[in-house]
Structures are given as C-alpha cells and as structure tokens.
FITIVO-87018 format. One line per 8 residues: number of its first residue (from 0); their letters; for each residue x negated, y, z of N, C-alpha, C, O. Coordinates in Angstrom, 2 decimals, always signed. Example, Ala and Ser with C-alpha at 12.3 -4.5 7.8 and 13.67 -1.06 7.14 Angstrom:
BEGIN
0	AS	-13.19:-5.69:+7.80:-12.30:-4.50:+7.80:-13.20:-3.30:+7.80:-14.24:-3.32:+8.46 | -12.85:-2.25:+7.08:-13.67:-1.06:+7.14:-12.90:+0.03:+7.87:-13.41:+1.14:+8.04
END
This chain:
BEGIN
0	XXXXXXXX	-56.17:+40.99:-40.93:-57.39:+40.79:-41.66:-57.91:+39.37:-41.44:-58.40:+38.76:-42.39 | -57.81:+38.70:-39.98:-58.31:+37.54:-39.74:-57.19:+36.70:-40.47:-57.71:+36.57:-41.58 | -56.20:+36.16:-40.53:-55.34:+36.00:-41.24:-55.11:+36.05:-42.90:-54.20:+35.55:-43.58 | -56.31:+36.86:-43.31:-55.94:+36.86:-45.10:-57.74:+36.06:-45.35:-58.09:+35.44:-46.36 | -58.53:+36.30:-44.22:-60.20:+35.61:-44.43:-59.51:+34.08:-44.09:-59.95:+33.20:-44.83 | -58.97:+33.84:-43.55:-58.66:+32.20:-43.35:-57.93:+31.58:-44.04:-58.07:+30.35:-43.98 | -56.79:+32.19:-45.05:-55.69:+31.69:-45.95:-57.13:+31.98:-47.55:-56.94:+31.50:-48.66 | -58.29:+32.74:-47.23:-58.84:+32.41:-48.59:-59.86:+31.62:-48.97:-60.37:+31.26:-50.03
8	XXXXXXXX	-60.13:+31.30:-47.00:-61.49:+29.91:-46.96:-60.37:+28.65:-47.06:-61.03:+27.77:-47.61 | -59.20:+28.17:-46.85:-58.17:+27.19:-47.25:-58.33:+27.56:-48.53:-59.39:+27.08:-48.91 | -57.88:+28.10:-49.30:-57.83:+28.71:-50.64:-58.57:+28.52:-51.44:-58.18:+28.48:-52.61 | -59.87:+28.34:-51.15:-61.34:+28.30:-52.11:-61.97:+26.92:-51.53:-62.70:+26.26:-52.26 | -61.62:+26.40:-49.93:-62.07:+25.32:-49.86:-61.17:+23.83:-50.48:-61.57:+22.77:-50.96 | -60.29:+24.19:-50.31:-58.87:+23.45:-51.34:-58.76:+22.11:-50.00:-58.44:+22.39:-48.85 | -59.04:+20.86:-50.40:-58.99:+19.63:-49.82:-59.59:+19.13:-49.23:-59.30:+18.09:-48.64 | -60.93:+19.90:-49.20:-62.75:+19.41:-48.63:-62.23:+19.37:-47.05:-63.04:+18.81:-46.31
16	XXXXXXXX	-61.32:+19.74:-46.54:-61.65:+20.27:-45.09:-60.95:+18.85:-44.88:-60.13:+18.23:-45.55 | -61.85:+18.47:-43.26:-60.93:+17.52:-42.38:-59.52:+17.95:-41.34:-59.21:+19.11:-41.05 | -58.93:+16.92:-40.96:-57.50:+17.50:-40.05:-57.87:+18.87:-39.16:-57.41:+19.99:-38.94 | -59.09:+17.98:-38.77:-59.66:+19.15:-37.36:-59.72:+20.67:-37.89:-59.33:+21.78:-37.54 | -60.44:+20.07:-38.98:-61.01:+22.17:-39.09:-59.78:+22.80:-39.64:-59.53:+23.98:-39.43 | -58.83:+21.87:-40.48:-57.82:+22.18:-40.88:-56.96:+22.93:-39.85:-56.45:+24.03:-40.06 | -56.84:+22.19:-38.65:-56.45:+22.45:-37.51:-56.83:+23.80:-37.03:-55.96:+24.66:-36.86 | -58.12:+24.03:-36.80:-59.10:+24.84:-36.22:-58.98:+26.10:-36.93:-59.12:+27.10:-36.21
24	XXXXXXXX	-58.77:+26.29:-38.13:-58.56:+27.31:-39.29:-57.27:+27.82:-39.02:-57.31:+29.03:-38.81 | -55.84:+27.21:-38.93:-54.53:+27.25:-38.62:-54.63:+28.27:-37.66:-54.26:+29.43:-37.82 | -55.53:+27.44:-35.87:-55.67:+28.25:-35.02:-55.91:+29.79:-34.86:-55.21:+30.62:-34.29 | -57.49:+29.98:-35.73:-57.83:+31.29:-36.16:-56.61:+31.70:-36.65:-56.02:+32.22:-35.70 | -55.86:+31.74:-37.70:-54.93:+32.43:-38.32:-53.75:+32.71:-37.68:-52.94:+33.46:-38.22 | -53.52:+32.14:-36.46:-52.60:+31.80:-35.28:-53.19:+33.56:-34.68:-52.64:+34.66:-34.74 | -54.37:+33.17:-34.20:-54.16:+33.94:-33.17:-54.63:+35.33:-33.88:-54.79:+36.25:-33.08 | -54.93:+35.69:-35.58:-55.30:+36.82:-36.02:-53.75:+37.17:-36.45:-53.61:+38.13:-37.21
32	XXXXXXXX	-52.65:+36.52:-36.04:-51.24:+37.74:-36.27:-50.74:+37.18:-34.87:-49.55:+36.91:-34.72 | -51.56:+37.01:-33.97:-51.14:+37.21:-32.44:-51.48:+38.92:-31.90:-50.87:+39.71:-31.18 | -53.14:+38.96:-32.90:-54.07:+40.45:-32.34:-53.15:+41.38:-33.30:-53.10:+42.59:-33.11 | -52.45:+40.77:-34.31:-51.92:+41.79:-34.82:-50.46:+42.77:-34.14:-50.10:+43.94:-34.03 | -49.99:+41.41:-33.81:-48.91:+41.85:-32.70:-48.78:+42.78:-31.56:-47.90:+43.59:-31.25 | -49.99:+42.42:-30.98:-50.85:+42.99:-29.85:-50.63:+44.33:-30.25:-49.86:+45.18:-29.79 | -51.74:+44.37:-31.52:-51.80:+46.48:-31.31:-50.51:+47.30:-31.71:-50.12:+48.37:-31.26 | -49.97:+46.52:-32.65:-48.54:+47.36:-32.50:-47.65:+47.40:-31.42:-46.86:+48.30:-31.15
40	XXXXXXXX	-47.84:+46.37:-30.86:-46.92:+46.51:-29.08:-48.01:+47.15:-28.18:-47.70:+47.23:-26.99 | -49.13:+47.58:-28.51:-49.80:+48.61:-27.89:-49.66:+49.91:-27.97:-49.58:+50.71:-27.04 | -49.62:+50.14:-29.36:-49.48:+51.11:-30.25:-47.70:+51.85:-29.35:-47.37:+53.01:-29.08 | -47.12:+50.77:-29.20:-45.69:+51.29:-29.00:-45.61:+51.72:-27.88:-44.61:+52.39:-27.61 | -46.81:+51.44:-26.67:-46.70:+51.80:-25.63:-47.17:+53.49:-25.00:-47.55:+54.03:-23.96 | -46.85:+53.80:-26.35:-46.81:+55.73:-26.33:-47.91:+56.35:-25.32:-47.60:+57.32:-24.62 | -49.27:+55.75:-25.26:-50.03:+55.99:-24.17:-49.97:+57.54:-23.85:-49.83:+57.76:-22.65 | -50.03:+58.68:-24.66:-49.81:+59.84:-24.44:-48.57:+60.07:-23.96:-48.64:+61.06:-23.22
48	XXXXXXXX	-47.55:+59.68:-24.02:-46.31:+60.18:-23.01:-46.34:+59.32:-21.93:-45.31:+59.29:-21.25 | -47.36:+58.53:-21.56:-47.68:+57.54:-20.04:-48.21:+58.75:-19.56:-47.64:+59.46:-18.73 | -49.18:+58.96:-20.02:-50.72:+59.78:-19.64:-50.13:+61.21:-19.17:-50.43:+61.71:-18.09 | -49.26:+61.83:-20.13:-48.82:+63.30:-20.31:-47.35:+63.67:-19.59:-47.01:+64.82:-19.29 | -46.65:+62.62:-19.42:-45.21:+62.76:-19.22:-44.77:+61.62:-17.67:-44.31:+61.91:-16.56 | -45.15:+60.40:-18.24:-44.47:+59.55:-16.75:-45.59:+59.63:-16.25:-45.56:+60.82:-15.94 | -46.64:+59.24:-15.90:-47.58:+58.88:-14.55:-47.18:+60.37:-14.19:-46.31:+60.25:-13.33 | -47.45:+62.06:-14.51:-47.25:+63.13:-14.06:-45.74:+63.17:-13.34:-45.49:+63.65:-12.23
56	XXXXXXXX	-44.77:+62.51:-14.31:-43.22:+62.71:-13.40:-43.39:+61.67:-12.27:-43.08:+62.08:-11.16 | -43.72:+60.71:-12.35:-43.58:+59.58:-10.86:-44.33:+60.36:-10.07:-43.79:+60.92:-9.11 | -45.87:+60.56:-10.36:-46.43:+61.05:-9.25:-46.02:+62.45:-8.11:-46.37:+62.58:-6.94 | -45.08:+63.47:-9.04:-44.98:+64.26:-8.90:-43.56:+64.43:-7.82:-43.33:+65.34:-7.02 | -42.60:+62.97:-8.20:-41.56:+62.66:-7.60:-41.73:+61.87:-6.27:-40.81:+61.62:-5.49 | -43.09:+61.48:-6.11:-43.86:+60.33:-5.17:-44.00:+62.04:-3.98:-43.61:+62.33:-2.85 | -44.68:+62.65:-4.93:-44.86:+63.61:-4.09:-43.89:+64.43:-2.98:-43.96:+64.60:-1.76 | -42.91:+64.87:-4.08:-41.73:+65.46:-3.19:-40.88:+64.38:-2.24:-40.27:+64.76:-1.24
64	XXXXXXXX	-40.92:+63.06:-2.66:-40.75:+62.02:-1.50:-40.98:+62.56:-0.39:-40.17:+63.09:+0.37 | -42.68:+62.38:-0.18:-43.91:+62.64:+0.98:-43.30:+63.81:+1.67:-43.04:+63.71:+2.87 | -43.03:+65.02:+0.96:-42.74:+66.49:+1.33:-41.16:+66.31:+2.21:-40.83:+66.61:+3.36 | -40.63:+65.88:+1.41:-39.01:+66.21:+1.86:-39.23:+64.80:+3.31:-38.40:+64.74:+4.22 | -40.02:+64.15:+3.26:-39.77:+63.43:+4.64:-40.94:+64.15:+5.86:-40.93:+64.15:+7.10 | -41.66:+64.60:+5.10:-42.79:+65.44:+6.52:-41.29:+66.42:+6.68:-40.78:+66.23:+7.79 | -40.77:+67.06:+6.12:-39.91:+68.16:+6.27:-38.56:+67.81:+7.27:-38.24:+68.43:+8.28 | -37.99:+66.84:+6.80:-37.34:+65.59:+7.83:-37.62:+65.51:+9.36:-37.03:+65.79:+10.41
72	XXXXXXXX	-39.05:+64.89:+8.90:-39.59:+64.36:+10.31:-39.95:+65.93:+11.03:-39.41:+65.95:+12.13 | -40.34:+66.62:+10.89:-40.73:+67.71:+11.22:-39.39:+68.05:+12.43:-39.41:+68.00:+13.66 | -38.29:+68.42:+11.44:-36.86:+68.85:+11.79:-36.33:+67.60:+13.06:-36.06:+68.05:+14.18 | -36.23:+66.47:+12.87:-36.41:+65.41:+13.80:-37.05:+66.16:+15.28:-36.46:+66.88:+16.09 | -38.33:+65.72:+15.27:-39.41:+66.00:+16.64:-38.93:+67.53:+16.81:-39.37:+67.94:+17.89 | -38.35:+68.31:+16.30:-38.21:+69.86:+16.82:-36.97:+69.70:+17.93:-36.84:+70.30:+19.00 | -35.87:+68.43:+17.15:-34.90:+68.37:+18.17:-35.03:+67.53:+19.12:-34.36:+67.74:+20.13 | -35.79:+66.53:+19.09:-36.33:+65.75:+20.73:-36.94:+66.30:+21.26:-36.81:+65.97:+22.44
80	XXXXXXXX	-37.99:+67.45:+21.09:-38.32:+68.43:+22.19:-37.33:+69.07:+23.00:-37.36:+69.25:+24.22 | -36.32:+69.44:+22.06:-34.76:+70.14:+22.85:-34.56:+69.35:+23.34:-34.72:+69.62:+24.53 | -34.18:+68.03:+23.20:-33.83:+67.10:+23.65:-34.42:+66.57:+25.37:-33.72:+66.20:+26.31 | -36.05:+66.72:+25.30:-37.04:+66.67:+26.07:-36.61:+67.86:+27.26:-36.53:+67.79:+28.49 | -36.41:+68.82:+26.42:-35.94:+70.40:+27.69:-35.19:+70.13:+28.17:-35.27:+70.30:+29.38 | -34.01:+69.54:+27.66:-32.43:+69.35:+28.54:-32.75:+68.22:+29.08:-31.83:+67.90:+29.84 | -33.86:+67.20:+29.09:-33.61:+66.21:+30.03:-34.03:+66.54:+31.29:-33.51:+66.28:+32.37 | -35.47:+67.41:+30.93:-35.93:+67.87:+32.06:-35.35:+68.67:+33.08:-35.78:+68.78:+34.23
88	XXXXXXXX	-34.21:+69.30:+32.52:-33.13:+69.79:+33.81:-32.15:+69.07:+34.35:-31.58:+69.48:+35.36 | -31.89:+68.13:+33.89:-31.17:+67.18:+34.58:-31.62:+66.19:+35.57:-32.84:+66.02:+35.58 | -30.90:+65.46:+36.46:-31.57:+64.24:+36.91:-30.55:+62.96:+36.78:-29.51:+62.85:+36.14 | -31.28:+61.97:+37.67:-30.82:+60.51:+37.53:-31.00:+60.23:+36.36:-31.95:+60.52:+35.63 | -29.49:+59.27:+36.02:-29.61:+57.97:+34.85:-29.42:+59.14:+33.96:-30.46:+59.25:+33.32 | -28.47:+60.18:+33.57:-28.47:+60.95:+32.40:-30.34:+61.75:+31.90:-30.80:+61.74:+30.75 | -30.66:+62.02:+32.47:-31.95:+62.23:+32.60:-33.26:+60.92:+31.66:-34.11:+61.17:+30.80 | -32.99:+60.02:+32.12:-33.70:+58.41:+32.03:-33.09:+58.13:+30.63:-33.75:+57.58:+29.74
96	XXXXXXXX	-31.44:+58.62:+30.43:-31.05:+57.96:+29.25:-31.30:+58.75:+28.03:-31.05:+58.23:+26.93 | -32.01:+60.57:+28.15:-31.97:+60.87:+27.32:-33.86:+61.12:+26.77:-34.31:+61.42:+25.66 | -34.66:+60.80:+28.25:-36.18:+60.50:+27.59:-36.08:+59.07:+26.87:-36.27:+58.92:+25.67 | -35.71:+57.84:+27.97:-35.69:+56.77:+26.34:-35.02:+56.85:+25.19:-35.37:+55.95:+24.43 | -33.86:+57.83:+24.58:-33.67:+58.38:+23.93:-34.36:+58.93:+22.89:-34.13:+58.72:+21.70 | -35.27:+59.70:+23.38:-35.64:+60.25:+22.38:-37.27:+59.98:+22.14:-37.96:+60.59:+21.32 | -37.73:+58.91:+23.06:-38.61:+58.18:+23.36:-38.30:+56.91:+21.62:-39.21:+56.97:+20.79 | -37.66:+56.40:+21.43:-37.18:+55.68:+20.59:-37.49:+56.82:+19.09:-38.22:+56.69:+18.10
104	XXXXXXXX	-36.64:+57.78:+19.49:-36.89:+58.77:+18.19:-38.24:+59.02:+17.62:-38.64:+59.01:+16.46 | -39.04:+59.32:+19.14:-40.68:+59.40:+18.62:-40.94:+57.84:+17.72:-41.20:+57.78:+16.52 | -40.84:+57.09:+18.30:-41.71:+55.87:+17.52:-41.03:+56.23:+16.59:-41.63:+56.98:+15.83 | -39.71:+55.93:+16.25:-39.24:+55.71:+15.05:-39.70:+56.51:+13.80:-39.87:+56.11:+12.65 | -39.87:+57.85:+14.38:-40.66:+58.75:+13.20:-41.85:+58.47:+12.71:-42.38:+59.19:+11.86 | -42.51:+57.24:+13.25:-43.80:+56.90:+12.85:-43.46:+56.32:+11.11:-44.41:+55.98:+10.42 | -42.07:+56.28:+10.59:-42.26:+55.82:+9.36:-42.18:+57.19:+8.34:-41.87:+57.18:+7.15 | -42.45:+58.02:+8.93:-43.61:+59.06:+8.30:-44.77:+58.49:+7.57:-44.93:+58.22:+6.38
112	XXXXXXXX	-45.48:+58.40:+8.56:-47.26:+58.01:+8.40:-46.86:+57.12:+7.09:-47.04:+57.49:+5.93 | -46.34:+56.02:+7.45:-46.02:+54.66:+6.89:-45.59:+54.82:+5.40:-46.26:+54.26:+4.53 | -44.68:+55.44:+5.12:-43.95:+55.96:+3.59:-45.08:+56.75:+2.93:-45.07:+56.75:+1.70 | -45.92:+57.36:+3.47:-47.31:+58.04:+2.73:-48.18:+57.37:+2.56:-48.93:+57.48:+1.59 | -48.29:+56.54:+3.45:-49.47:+55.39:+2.78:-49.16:+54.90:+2.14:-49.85:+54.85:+1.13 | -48.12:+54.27:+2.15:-47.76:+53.38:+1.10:-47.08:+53.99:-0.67:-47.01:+53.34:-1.72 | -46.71:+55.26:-0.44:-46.40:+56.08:-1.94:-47.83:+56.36:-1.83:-48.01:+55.23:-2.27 | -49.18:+56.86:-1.63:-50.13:+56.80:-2.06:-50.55:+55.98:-2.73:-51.26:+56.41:-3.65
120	XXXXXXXX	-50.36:+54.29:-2.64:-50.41:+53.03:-2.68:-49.91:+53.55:-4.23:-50.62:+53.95:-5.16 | -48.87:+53.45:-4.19:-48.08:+53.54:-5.67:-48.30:+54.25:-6.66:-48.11:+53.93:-7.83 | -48.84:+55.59:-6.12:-49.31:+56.69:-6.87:-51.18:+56.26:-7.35:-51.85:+56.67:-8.30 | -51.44:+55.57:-6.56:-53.38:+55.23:-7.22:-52.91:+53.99:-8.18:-53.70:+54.04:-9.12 | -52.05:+52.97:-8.39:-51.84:+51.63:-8.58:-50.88:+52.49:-10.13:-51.18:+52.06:-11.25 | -49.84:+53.60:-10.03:-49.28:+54.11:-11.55:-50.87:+54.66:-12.30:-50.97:+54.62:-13.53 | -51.96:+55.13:-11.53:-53.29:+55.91:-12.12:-54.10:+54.91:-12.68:-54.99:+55.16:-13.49 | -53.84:+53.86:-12.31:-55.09:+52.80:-12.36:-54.06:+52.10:-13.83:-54.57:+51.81:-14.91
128	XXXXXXXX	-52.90:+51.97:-13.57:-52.31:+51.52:-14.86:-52.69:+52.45:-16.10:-53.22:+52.03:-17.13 | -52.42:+53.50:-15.90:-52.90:+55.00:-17.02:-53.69:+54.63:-17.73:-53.73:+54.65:-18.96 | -54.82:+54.04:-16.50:-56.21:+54.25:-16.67:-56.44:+52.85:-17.92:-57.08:+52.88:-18.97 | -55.81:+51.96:-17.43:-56.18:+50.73:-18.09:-55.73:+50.41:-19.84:-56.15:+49.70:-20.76 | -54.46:+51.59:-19.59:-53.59:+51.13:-20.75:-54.31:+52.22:-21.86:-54.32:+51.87:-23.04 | -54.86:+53.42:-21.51:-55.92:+54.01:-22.08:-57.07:+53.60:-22.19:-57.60:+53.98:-23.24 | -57.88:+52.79:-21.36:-59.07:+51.97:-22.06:-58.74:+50.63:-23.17:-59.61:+50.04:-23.81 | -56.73:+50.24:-23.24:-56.56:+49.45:-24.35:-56.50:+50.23:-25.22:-57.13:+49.77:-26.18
136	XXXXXXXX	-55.96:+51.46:-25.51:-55.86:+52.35:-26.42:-57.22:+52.54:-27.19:-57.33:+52.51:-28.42 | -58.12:+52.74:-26.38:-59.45:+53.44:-26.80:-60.22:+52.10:-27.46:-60.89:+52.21:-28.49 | -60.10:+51.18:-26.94:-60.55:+49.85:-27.70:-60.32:+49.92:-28.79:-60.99:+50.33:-29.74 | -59.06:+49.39:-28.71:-58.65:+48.85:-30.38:-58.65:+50.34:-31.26:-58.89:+50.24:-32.47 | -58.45:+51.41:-30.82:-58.90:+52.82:-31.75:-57.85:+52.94:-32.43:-57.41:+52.08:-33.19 | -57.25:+54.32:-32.12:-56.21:+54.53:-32.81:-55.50:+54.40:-34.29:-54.35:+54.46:-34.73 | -57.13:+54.15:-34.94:-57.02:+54.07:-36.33:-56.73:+53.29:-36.53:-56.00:+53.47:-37.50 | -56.75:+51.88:-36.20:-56.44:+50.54:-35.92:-55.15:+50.19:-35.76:-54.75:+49.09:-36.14
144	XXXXXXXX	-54.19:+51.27:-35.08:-52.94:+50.64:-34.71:-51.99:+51.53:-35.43:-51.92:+52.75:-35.58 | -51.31:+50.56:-35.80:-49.87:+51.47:-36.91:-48.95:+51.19:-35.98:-48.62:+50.09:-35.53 | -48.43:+52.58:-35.65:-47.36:+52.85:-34.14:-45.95:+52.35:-34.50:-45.84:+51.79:-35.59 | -44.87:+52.48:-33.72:-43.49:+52.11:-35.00:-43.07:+53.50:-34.76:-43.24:+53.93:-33.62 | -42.50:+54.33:-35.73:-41.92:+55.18:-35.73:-40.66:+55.08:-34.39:-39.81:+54.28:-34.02 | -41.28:+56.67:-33.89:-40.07:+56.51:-32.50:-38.83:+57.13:-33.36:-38.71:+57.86:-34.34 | -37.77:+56.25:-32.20:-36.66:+57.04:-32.75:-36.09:+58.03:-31.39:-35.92:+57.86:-30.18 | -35.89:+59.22:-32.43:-35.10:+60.76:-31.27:-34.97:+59.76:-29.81:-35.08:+58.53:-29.79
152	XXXXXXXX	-34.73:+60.57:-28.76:-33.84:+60.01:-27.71:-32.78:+61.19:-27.42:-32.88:+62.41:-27.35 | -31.91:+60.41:-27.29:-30.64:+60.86:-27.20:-30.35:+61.92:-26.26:-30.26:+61.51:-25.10 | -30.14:+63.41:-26.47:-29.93:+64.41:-25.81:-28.44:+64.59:-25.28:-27.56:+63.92:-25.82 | -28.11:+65.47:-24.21:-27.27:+66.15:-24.37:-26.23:+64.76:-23.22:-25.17:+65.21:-22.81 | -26.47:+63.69:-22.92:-25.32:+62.58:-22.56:-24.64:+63.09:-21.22:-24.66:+64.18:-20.66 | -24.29:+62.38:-21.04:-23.70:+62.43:-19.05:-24.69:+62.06:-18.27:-25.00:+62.77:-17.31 | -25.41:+60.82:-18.57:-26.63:+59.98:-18.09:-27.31:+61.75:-17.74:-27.37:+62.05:-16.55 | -27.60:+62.42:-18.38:-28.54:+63.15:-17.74:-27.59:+64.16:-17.48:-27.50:+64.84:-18.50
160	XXXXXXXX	-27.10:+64.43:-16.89:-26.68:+64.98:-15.40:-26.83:+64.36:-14.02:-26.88:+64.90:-12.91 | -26.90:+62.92:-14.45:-26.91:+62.03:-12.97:-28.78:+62.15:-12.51:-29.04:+61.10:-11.93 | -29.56:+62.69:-12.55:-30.54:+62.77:-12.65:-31.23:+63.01:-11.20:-32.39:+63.41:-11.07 | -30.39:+62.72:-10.16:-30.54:+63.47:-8.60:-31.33:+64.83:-8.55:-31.47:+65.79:-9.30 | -31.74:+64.49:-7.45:-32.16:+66.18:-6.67:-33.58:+66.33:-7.89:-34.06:+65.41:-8.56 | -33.83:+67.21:-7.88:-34.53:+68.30:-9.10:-36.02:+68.62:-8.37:-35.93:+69.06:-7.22 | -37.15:+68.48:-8.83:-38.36:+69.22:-8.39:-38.04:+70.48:-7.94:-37.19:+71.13:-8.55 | -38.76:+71.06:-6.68:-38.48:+72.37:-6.77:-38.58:+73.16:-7.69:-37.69:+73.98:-7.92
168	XXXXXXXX	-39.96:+73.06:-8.61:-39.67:+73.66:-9.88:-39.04:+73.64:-10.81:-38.87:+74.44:-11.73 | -38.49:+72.21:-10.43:-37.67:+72.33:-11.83:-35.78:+72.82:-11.58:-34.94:+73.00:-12.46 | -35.65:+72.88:-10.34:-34.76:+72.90:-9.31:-33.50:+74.18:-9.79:-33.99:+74.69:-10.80 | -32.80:+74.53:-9.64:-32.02:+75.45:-9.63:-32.13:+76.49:-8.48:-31.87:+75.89:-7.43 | -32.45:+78.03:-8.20:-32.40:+78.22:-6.96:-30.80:+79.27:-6.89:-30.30:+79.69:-7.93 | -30.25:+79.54:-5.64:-29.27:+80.17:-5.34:-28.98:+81.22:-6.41:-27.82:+81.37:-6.77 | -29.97:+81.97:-6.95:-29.56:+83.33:-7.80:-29.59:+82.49:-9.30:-29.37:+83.26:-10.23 | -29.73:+81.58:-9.57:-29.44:+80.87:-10.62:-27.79:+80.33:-10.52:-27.05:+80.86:-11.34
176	XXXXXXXX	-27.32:+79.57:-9.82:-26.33:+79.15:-9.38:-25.51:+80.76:-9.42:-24.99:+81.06:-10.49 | -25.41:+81.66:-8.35:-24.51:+82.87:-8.88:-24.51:+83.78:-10.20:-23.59:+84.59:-10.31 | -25.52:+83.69:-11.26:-25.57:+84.23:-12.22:-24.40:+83.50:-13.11:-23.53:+84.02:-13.82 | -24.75:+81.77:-12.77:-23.46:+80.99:-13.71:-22.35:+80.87:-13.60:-21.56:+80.56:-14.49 | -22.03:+81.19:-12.09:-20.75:+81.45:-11.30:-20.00:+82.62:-12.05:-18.90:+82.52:-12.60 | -21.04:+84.11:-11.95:-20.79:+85.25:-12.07:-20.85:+85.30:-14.37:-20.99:+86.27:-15.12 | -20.73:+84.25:-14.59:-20.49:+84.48:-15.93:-18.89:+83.66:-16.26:-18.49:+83.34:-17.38 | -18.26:+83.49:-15.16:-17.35:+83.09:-15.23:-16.07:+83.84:-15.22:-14.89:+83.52:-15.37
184	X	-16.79:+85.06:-14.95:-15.44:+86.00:-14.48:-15.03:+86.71:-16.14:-14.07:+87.48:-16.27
END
C-alpha cells in the first residue's frame, strides 16, 4: 500500500520534485515492500504450530531430559552408598581408594542440579520466543498477512524412524511390542 501512495505522489507530482525528495520518496517505497516482505515471512512463521506443536514438543523433550537424568543420578548415588558399605568393611589403602572413589562420584553428580538449570534456561528463553513471535503475529493482524500456502510434509520416510527414544507417552510399552511380535506368527 505504501508503495502504490508513493509511485502516485511521483505520478501526479511529475518533475516538481528535487533529487532529495526524489530520493526520500524512493526510500519510503523501499522500505513499504521491505514491510511487505516482513509479514509474509511472518505470516510463514506458522505461529500456531510454534505455539501448538514445537515450543510443547521441545519443552516436553527438555522435560524428559530433566527426568531420565534425576533417574540416572538417582541409580548412580544408590550404588556409591553400596559402594560406601563395602568400604566400610574393609581397611587400609583398598578402603581410602574406594571412599575417594566414590567421593569423586558424589561431586560429579552435581551435573544434575546443573543440566536443570540450565534446560529451564532453554525452556523460559523457547516461551519468551512464543511469546514474542505471537505479539508479531497479533500486531500486524492476521488479516494483514497473506500466508504462503504450506506444502504437505512428507510422511511415511526412513527419516522418521530415526526419531530416538519416544516420550513415555508417546513410547511403545512391552505389551505393545508382543502384540506385533505375536502378529507375526
């Protein structure tokens, strides 16, 4: 729109204008199919499958991170306590070599704590993106932006089998696995 008001003040002003405004007019029209650019590469940025689909899958994968390493660490410290019992019946250097042993193990599990703060970090910083790319959305108003037609995505490939380990929910459990087994016979 800024772009067709400036090609019709050139248009109706004809020759009257100096270099500058000539200049200055160019500019405007410059940057009204810069804003135009803008909302369709906004538009393309599918804010409802950000909002509805990825910030929910990262966060949700951030999550089972957190889980499967408390679960880790958990399993860890259960065996340096064993570890802790059998030293305590022993003596001398075997004794000495297996508390700094597992003396080492304790600190080291401190990158527990550490991996949660910091996927928290990641998980407020994907929300705050959500957040932002939906207050561009809500600006310029949907009515405003002509999206590009998506095209399908491609079902069915190899690529998605490589997909690693599975949400628990979304997961396969054991009586799933023998039902497909047991349709084999």
């Amino acid at each position: 729109m800024i772009a067709e008001v400036v090609r019709a003040v050139l248009t109706t002003i004809g020759l009257d204008l100096s270099a500058k405004e000539a200049s200055l007019l160019r500019e405007v029209e410059e940057l009204g199919r810069t804003i135009a650019v803008a909302k369709v590469e906004i538009a393309a940025l599918q804010v409802d499958d950000i909002k509805d689909r990825d910030i929910p899958f990262a966060t949700d994968e951030l999550d089972a991170i957190v889980a499967h390493t408390a679960q880790a660490t958990d399993a860890i410290l259960e065996s340096c306590e064993m570890l802790d019992a059998v030293a305590g019946k022993v003596d001398g250097e075997p004794a000495a070599t297996l508390q700094a042993a597992t003396t080492r193990i304790y600190e080291a599990c401190s990158f527990q704590d550490i991996t949660g703060q910091r996927i928290t970090k990641v998980v407020t910083t994907l929300k705050t993106i959500e957040g932002k790319v939906a207050h561009i959305i809500r600006t310029f108003g949907r009515d405003d932006i002509q999206a590009p037609v998506r095209q399908p995505e491609a079902t069915g490939t190899e690529a998605d089998l490589l997909n690693g380990p599975q949400l628990p929910a979304n997961a396969m459990d054991q009586s799933d696995i023998d039902k497909l087994l047991s349709s084999f016979e």
